[in-house]
PDB file of N, H, CA, C and O in Angstrom:
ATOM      1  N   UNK A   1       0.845  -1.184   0.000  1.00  0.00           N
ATOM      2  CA  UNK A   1       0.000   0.000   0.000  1.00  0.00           C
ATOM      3  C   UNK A   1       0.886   1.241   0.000  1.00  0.00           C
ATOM      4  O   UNK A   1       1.976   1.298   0.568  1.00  0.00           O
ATOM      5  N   UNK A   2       0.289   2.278  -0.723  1.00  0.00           N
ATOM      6  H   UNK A   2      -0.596   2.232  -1.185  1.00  0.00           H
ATOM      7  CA  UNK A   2       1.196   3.860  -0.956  1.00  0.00           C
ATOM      8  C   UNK A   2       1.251   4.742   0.301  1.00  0.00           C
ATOM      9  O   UNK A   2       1.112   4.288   1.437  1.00  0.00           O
ATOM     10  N   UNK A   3       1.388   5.572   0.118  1.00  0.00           N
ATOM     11  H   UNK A   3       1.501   5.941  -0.804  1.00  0.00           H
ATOM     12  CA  UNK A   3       1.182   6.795   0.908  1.00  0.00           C
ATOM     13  C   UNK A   3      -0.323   7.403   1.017  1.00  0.00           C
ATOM     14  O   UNK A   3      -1.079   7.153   0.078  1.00  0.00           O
ATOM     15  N   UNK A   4      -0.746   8.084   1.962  1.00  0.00           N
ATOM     16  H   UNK A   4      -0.132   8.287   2.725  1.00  0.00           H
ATOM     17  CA  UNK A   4      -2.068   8.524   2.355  1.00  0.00           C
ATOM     18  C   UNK A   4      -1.940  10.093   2.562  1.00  0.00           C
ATOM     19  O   UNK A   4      -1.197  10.509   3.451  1.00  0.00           O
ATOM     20  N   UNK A   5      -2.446  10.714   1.991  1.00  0.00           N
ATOM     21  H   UNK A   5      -3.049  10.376   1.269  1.00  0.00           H
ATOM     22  CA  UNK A   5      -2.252  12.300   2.111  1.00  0.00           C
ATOM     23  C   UNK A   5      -3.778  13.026   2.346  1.00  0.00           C
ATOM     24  O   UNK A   5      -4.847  12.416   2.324  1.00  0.00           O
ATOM     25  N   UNK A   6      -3.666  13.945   2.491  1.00  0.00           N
ATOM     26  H   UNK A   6      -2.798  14.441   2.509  1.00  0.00           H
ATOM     27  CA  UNK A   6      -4.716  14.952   2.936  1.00  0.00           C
ATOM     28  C   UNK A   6      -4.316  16.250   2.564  1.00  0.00           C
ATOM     29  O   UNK A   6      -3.260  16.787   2.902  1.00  0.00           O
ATOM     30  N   UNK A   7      -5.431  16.863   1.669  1.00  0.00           N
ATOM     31  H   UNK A   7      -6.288  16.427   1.395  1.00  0.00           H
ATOM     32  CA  UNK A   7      -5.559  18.234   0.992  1.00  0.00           C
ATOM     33  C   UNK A   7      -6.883  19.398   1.721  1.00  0.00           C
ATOM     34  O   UNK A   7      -8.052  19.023   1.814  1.00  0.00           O
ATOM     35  N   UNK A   8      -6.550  20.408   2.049  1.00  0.00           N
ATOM     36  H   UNK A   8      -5.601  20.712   1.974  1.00  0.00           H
ATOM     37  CA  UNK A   8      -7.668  20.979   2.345  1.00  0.00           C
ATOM     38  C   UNK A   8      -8.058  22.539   1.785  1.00  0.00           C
ATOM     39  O   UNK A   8      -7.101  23.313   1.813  1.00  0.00           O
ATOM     40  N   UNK A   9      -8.742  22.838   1.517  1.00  0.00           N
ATOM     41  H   UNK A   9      -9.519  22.209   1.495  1.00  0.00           H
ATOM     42  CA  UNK A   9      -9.538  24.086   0.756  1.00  0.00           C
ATOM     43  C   UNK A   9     -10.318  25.123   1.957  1.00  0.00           C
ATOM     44  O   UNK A   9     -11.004  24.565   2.812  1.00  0.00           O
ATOM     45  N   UNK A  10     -10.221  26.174   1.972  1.00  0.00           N
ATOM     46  H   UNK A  10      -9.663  26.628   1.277  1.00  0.00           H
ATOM     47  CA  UNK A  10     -11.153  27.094   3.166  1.00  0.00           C
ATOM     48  C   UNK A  10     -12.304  27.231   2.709  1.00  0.00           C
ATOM     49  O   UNK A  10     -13.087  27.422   3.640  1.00  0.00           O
ATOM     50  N   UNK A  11     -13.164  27.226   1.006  1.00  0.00           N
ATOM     51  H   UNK A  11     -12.529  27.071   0.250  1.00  0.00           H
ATOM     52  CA  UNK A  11     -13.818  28.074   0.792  1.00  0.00           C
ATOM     53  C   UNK A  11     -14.183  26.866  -0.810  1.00  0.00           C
ATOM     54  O   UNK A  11     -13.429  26.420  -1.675  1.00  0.00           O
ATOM     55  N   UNK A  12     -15.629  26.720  -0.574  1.00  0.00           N
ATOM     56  H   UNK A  12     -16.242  27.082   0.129  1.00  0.00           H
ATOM     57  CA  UNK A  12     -15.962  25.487  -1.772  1.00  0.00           C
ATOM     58  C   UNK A  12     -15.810  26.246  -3.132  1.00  0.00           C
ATOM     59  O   UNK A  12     -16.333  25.808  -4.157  1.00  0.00           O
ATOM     60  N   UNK A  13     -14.852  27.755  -3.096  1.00  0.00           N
ATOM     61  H   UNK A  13     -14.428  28.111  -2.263  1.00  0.00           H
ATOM     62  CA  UNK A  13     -14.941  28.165  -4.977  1.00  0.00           C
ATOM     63  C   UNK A  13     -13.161  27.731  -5.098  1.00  0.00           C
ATOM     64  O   UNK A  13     -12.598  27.718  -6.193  1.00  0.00           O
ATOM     65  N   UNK A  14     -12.363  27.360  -3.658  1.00  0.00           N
ATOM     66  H   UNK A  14     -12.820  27.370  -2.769  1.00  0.00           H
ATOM     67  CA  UNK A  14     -10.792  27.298  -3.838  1.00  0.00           C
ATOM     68  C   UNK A  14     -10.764  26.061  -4.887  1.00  0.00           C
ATOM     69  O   UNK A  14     -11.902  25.714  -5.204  1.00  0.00           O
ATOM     70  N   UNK A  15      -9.902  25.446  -5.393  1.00  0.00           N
ATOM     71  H   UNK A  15      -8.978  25.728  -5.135  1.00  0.00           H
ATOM     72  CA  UNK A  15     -10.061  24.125  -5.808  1.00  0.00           C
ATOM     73  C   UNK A  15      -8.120  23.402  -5.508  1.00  0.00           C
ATOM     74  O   UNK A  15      -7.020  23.906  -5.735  1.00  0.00           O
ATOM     75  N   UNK A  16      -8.474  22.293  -5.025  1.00  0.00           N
ATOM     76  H   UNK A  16      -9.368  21.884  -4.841  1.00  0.00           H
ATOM     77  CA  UNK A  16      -7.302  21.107  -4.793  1.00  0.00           C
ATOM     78  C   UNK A  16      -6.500  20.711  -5.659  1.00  0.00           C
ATOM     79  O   UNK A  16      -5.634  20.067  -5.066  1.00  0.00           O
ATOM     80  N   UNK A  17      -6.315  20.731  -6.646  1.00  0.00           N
ATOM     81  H   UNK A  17      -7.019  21.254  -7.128  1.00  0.00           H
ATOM     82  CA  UNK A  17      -6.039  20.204  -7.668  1.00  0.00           C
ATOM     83  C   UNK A  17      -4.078  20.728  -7.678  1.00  0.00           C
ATOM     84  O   UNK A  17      -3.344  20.103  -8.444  1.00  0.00           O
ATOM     85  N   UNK A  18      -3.655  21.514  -7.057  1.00  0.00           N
ATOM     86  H   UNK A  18      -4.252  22.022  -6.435  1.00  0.00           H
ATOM     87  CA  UNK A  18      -2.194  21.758  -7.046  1.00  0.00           C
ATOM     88  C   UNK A  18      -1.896  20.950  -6.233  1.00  0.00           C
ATOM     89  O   UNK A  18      -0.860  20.308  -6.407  1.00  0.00           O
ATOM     90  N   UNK A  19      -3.015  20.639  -4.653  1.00  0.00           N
ATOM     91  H   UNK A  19      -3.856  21.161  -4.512  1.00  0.00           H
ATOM     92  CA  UNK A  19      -2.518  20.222  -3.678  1.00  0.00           C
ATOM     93  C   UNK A  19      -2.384  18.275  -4.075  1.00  0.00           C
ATOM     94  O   UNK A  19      -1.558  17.424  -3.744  1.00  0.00           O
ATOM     95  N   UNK A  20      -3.561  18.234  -4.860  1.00  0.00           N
ATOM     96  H   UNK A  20      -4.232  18.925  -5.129  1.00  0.00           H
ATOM     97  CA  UNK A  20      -3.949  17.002  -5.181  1.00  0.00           C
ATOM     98  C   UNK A  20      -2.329  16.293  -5.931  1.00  0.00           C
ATOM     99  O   UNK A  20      -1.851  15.194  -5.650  1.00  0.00           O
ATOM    100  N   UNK A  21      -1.875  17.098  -6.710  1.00  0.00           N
ATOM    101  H   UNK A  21      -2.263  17.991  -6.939  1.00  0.00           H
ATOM    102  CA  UNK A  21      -0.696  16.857  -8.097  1.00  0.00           C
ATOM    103  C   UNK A  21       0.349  16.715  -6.871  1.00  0.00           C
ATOM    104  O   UNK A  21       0.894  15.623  -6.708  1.00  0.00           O
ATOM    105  N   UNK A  22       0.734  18.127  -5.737  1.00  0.00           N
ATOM    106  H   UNK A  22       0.292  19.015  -5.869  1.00  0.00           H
ATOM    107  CA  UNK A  22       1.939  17.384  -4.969  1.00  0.00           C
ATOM    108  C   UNK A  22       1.796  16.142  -4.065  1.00  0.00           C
ATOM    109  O   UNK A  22       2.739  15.675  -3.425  1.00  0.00           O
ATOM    110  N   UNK A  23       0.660  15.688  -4.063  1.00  0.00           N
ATOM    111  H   UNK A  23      -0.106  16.067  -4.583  1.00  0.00           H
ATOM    112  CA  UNK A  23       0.501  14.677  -3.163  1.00  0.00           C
ATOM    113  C   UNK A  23       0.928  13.543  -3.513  1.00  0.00           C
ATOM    114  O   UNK A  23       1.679  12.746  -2.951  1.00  0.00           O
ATOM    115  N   UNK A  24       0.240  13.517  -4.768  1.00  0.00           N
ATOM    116  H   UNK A  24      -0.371  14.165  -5.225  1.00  0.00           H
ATOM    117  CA  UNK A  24       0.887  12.323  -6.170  1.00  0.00           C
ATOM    118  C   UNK A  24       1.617  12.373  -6.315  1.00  0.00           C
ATOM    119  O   UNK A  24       1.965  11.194  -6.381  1.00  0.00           O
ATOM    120  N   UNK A  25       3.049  13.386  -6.600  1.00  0.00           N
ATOM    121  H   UNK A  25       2.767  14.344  -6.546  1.00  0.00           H
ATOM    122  CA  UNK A  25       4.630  12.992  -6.989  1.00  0.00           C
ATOM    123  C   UNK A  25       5.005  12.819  -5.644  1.00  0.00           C
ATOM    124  O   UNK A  25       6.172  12.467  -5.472  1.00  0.00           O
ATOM    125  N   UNK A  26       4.220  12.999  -4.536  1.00  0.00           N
ATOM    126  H   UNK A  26       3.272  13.286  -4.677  1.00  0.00           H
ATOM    127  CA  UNK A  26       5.234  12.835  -3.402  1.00  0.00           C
ATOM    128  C   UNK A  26       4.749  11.199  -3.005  1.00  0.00           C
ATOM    129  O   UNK A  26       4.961  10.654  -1.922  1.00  0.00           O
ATOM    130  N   UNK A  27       4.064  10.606  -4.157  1.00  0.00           N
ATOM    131  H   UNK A  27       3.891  11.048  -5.037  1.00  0.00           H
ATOM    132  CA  UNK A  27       3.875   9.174  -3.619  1.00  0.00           C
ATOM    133  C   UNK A  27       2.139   8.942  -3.001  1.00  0.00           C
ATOM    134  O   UNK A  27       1.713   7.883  -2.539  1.00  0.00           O
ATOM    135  N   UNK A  28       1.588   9.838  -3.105  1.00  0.00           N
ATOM    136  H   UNK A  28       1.934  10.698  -3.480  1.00  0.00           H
ATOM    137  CA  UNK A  28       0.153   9.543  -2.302  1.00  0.00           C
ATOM    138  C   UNK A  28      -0.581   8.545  -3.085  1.00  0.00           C
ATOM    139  O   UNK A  28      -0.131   8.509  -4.230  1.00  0.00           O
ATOM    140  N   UNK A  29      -1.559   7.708  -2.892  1.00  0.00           N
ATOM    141  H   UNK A  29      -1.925   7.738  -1.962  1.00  0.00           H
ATOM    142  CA  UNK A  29      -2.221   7.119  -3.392  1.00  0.00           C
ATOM    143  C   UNK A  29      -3.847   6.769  -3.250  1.00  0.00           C
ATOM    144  O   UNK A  29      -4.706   6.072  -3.790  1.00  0.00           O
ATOM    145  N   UNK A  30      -3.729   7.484  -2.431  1.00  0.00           N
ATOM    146  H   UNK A  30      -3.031   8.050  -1.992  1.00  0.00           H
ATOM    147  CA  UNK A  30      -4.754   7.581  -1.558  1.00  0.00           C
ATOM    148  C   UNK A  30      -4.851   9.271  -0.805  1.00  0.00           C
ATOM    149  O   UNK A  30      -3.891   9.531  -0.079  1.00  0.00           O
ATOM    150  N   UNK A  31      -5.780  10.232  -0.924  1.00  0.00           N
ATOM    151  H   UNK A  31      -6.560  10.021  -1.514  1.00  0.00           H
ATOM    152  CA  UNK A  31      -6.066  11.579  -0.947  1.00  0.00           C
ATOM    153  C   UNK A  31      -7.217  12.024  -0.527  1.00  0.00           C
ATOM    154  O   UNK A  31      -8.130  12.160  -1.342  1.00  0.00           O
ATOM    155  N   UNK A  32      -7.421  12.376   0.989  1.00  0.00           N
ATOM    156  H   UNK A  32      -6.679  12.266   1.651  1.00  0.00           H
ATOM    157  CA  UNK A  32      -8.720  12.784   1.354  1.00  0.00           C
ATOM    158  C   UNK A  32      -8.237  14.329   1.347  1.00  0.00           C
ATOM    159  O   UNK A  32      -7.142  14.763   1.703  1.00  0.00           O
ATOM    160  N   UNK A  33      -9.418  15.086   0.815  1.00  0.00           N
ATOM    161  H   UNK A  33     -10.309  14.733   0.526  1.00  0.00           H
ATOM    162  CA  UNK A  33      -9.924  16.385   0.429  1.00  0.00           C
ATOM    163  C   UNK A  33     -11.029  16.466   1.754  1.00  0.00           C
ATOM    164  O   UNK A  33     -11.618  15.547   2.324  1.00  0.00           O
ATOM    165  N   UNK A  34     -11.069  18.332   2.065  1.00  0.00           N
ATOM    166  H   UNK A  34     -10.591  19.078   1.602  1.00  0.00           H
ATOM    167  CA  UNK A  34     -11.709  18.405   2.991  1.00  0.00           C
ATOM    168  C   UNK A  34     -12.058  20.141   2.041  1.00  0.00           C
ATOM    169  O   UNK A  34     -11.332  21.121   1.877  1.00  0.00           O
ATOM    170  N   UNK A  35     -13.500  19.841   1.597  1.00  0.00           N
ATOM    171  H   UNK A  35     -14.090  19.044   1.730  1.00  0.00           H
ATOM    172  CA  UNK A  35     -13.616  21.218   1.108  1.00  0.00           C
ATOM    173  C   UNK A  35     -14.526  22.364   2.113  1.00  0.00           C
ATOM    174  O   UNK A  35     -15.372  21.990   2.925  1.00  0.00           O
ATOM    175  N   UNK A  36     -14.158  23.821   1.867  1.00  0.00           N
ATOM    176  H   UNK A  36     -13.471  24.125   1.207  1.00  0.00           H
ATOM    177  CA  UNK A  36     -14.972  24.907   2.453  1.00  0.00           C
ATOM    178  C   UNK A  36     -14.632  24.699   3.842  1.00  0.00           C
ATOM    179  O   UNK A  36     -15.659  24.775   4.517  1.00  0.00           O
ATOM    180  N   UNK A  37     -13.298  24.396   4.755  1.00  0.00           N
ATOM    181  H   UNK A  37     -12.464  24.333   4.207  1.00  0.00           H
ATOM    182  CA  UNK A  37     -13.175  24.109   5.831  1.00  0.00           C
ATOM    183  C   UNK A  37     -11.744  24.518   6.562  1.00  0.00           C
ATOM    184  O   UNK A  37     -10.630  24.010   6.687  1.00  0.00           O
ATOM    185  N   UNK A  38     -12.628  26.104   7.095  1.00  0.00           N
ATOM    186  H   UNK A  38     -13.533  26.517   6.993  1.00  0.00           H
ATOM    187  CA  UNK A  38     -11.067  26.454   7.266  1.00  0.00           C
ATOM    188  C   UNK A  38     -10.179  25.806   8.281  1.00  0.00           C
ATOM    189  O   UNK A  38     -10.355  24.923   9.121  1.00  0.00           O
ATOM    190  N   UNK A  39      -9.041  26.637   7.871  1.00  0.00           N
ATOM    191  H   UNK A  39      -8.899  27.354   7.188  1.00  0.00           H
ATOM    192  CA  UNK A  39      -7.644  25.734   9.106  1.00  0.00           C
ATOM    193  C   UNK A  39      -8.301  25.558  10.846  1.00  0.00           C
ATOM    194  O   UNK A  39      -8.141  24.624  11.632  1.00  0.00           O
ATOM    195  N   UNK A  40      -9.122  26.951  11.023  1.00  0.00           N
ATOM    196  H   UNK A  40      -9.252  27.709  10.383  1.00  0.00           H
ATOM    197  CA  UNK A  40      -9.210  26.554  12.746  1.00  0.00           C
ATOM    198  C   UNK A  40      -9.809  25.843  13.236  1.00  0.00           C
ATOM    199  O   UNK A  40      -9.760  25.521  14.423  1.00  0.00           O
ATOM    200  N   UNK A  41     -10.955  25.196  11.873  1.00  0.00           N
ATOM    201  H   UNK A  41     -10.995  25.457  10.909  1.00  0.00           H
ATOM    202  CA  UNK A  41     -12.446  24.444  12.500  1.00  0.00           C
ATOM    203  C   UNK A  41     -11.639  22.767  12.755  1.00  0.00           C
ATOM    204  O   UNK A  41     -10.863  22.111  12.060  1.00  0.00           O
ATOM    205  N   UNK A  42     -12.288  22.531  14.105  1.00  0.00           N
ATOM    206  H   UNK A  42     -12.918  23.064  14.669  1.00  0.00           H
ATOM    207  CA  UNK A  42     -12.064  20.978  14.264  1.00  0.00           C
ATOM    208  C   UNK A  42     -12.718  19.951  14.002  1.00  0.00           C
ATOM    209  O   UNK A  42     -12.337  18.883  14.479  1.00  0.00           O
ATOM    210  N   UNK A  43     -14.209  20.021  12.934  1.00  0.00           N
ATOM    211  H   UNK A  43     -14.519  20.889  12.546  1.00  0.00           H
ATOM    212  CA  UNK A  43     -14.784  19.512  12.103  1.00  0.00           C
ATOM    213  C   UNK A  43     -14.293  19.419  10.641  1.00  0.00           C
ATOM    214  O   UNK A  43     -14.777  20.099   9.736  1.00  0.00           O
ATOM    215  N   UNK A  44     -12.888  18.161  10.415  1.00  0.00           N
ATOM    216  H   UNK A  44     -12.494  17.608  11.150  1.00  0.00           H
ATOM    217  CA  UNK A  44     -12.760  18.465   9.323  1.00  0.00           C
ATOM    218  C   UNK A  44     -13.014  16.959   8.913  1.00  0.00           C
ATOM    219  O   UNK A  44     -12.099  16.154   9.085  1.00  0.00           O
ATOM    220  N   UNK A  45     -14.128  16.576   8.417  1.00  0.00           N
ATOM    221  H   UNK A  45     -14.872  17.230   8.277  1.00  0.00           H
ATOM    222  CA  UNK A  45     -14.605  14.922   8.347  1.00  0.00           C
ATOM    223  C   UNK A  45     -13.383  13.724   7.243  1.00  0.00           C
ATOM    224  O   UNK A  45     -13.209  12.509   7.338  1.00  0.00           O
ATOM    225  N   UNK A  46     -12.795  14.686   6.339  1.00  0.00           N
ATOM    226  H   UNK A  46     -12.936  15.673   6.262  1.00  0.00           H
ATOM    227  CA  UNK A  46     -12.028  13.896   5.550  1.00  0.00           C
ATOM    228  C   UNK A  46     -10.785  13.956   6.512  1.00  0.00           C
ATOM    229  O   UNK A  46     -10.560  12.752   6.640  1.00  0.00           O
ATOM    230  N   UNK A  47      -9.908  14.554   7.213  1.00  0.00           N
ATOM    231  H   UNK A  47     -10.091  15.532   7.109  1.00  0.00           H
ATOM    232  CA  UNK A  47      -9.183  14.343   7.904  1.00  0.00           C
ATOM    233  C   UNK A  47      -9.269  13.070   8.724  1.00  0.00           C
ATOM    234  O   UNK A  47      -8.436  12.170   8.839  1.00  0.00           O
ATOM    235  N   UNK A  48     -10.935  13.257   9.476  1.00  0.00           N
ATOM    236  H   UNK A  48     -11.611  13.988   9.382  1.00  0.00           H
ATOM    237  CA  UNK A  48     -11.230  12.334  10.425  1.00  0.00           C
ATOM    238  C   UNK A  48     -11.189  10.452   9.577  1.00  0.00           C
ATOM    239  O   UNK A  48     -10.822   9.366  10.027  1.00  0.00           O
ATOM    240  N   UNK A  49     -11.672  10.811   8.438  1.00  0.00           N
ATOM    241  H   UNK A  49     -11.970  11.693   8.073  1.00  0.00           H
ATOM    242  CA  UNK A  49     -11.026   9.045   7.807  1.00  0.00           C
ATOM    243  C   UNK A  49     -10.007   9.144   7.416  1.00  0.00           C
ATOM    244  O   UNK A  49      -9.726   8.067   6.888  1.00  0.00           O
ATOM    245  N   UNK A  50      -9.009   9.987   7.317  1.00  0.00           N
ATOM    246  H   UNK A  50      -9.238  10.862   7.745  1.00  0.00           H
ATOM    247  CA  UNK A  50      -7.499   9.272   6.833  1.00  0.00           C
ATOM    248  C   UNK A  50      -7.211   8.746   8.341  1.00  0.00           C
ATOM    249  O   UNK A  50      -6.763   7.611   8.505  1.00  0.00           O
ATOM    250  N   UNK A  51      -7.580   9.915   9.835  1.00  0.00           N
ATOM    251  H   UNK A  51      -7.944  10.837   9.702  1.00  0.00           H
ATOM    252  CA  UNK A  51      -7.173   9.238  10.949  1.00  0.00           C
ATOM    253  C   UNK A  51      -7.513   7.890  11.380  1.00  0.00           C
ATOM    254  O   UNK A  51      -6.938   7.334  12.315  1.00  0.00           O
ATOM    255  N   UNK A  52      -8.680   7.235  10.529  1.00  0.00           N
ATOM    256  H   UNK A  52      -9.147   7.686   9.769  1.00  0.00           H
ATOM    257  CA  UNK A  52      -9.381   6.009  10.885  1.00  0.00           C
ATOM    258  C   UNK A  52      -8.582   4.493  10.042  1.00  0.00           C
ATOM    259  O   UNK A  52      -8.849   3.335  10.361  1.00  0.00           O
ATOM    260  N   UNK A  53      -7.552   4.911   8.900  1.00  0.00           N
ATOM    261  H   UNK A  53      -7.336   5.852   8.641  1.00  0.00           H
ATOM    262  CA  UNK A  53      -7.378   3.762   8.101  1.00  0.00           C
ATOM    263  C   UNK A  53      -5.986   3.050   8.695  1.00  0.00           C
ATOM    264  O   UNK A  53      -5.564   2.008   8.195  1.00  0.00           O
TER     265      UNK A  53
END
């Protein structure tokens, strides 16, 4: 199994897609996205399943 990464966005018009590309050359294979969710909130649900695998 690869690497597991996590991308996050503040605001559902930002889009992932730079964060998504370094995740992939750095080996990710697996990429939970957490959109419209800024840095301070501790509701960030895609975070919460990469912490679960």
């Amino acid at each position: 199994m690869g690497s597991i990464g996590c991308a996050r966005v503040s605001t559902l018009d930002q889009n992932a897609d730079l964060q998504h590309a370094a995740l992939t050359a750095a080996g990710c294979d697996r990429i939970f996205t957490d959109h419209g969710v800024g840095g301070t909130k501790a509701n960030r649900p895609e975070l919460d399943k990469l912490r679960d695998c």
